[in-house]
N, C-alpha and C positions, 0 to 999 in steps of 0.2 A: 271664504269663510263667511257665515253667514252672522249678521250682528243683531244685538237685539234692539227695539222700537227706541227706545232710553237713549244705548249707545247712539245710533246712528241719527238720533235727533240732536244729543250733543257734538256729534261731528258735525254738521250741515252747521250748528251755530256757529260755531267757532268757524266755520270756514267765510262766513259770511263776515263775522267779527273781524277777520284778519284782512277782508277785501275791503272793509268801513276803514280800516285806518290810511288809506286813501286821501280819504277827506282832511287828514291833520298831514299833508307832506307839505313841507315848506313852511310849518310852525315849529315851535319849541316844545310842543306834545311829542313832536315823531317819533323821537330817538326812546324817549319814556315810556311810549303806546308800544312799539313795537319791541321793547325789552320784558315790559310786563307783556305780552301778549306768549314770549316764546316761555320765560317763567310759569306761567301755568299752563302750557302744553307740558310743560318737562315733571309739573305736579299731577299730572294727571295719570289714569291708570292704562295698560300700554294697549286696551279696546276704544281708548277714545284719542285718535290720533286725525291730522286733515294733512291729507295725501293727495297736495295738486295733481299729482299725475291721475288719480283716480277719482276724483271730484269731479274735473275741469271737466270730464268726458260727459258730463248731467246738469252739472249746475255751472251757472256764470252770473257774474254781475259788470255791470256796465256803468258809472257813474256822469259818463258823457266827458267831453275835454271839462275839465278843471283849471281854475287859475292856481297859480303858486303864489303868495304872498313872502316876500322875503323875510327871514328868519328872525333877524337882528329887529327890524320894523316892528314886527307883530310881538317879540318880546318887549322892546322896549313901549308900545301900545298898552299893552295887558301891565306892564309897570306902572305907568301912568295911570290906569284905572286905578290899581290895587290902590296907590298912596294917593289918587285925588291931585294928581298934578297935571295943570294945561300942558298940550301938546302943539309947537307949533310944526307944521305937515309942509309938505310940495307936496298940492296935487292935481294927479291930471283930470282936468275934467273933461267925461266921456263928451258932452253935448259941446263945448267951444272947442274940442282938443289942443286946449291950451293948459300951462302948468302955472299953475300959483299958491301962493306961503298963502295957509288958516292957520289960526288959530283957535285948537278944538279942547273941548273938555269933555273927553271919552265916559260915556253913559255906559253902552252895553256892546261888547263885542258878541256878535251870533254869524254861526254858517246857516245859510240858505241855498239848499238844491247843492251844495258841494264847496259852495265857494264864500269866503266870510268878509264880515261886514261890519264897522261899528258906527252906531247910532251917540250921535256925537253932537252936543251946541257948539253952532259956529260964529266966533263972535262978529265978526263981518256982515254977516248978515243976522244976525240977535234972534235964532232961529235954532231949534233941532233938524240936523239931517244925517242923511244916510252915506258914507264915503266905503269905497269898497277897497280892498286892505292891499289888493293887486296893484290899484292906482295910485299907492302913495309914494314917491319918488324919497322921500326922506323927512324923520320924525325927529325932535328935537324933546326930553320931558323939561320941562323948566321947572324952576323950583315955587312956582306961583301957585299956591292951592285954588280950586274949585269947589262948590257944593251941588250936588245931585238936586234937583228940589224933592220934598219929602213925596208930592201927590205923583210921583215922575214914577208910570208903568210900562213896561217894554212892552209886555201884553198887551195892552188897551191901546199903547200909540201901535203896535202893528195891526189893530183889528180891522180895520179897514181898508190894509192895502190888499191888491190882487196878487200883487208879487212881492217887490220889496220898494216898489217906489209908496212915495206919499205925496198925499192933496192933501185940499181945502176940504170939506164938510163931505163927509159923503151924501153921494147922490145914485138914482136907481137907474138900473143900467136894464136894457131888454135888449136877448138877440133869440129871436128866432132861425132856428136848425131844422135844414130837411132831412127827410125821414132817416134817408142814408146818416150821416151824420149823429141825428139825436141819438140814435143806436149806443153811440160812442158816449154820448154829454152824458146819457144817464148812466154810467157806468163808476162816475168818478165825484166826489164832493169837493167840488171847486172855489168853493170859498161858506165859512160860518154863515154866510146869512144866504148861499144860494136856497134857491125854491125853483122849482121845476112847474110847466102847466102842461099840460097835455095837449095836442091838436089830431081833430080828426082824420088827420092824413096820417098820422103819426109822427108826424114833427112834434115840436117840442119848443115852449119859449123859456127860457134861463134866465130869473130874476137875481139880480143880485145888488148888493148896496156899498160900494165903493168910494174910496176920499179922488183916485187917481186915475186918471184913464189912459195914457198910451199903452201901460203894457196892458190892456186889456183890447186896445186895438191893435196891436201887434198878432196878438195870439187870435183874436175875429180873423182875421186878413189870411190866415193859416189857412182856413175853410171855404176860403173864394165864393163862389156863387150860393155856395150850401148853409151860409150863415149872412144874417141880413138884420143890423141895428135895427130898433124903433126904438130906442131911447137911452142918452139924452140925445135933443135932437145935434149937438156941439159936436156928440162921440160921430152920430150917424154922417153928417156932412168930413169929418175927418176921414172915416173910411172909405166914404164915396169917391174923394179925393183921389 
């Protein structure tokens, strides 16, 4: 049967829709995303229907492995946001893999690339950071209230990470991409303040203005011989490493 432009655009969404709720398994969203989700397939009229068996054969989506953040955690997380009460955590941290009790006062919970995060002060260290919701072994809300401060932007503290870590001050980063390669850089807008330069070979140097650098040497190091720091010189002797 053949459908018309309308219909078969609101199948593709909703097929897509239903593959996004994905990203909320293992929160206290799932059970509610995926109830409203079948609720309005069931209001809908019987031309706008998503038929894995007859989708799956064109379209796919791939979100990559995902972490599961435990249920109970991320409820009791998102609790502590909502009424402004410190949280004290076990958590693992990725760089000593070792586990230890903070004491956080949950800012902003966000998913990034599939997997969530909350942007949290740590009183330990009298610092904002970033803990990711997989790593937390166990959440306690205390009854001690917190204040947000008022000039406190999730926006503006993310704006100069590469991924989701955070530095000190941003600073300018150059990597120069052979030609193979640049093909690829210029296809994607890899960060608010990239800028692209052109080179006569048709390479290509990637300006950008960042607070943090290893995940940015992580992802250089991706490109082996085909990508080559020249600034800062800190980043460039790291990857030569």
């Amino acid at each position: 049967r053949v459908v018309g432009i309308g219909a078969e655009t609101r199948q593709i969404a909703l097929y897509f829709a239903e593959k996004l709720v994905r990203q909320y398994r293992g929160t206290p969203f799932e059970a509610a995303l995926v109830s409203a989700f079948r609720k309005i397939q069931d209001l809908l009229p019987p031309d706008v229907r998503v038929s894995p068996d007859s989708l799956d054969g064109y379209l796919s989506l791939d979100l990559g492995p995902l972490y599961a953040p435990d249920a109970a955690i991320f409820r009791d997380l998102l609790t502590a946001r909502r009424l402004k009460r410190k949280a004290v955590v076990r958590y693992r941290s990725l760089s000593s893999n070792r586990t230890s009790e903070r004491r956080l006062h949950p800012y902003h919970v966000f998913n990034h690339r599939g997997d969530w995060y909350v942007a949290a002060f740590d009183e330990a260290r009298a610092a904002l950071r970033l803990f990711a919701l997989h790593r937390i072994r166990g959440l306690t809300v205390t009854t001690e209230p917190f204040a947000i401060p008022r000039d406190f932007s999730f926006r503006k503290y993310m704006a100069a990470a590469f991924g989701v870590q955070q530095g000190g001050r941003p600073v300018e980063v150059l990597v120069r991409f052979a030609p193979r390669q640049a093909r690829w850089i210029r296809e994607r807008k890899w960060h608010r303040t990239a800028r692209i330069q052109e080179e006569l070979d048709g390479g290509l140097v990637l300006r950008l203005q960042i607070a943090e650098t290893s995940e940015i040497k992580r992802w250089v190091l991706q490109f082996g011989s085909e990508a080559e720091v020249l600034r800062p010189a800190s980043l460039r002797r790291a990857v030569a490493e």
